[in-house]
C-alpha positions in Angstrom: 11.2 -8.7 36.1 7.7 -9.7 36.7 6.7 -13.3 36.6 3.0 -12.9 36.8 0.9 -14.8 33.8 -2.4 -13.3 34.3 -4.0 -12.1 31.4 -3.0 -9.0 30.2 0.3 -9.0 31.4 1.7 -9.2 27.9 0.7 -6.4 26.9 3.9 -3.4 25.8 3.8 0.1 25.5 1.7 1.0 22.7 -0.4 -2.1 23.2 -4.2 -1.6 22.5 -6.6 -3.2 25.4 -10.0 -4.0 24.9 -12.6 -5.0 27.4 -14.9 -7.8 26.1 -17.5 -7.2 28.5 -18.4 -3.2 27.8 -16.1 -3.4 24.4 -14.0 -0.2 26.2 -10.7 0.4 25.1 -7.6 1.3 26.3 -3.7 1.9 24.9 -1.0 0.6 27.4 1.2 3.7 28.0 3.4 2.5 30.7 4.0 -1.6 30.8 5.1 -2.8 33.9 3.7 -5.9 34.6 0.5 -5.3 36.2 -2.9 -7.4 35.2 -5.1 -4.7 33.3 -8.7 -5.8 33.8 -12.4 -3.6 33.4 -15.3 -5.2 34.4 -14.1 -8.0 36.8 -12.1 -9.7 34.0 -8.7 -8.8 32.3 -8.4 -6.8 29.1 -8.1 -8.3 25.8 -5.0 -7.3 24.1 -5.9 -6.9 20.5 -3.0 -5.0 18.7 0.6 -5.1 20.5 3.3 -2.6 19.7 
């Protein structure tokens, strides 16, 4: 298990990403973990599964 706590780690499958820089968006398919980020900074999660 993953102990990271950068933002975006908490995102789960089916978790909707935003960037607040450019406003893109992504859906988490596969959660494991990692630190999601677009434009230098992490995604924003803004609807988790």
């Amino acid at each position: 298990m993953s102990t990271d706590t950068t933002p975006g780690t908490e995102a789960t499958n089916g978790s909707r990403l935003r960037c607040t820089e450019c406003g893109s968006e992504a859906i988490a398919t596969r959660a494991n973990g990692s630190s999601l980020a677009c434009c230098g900074t992490p995604l924003e999660v803004i609807f988790a599964a």
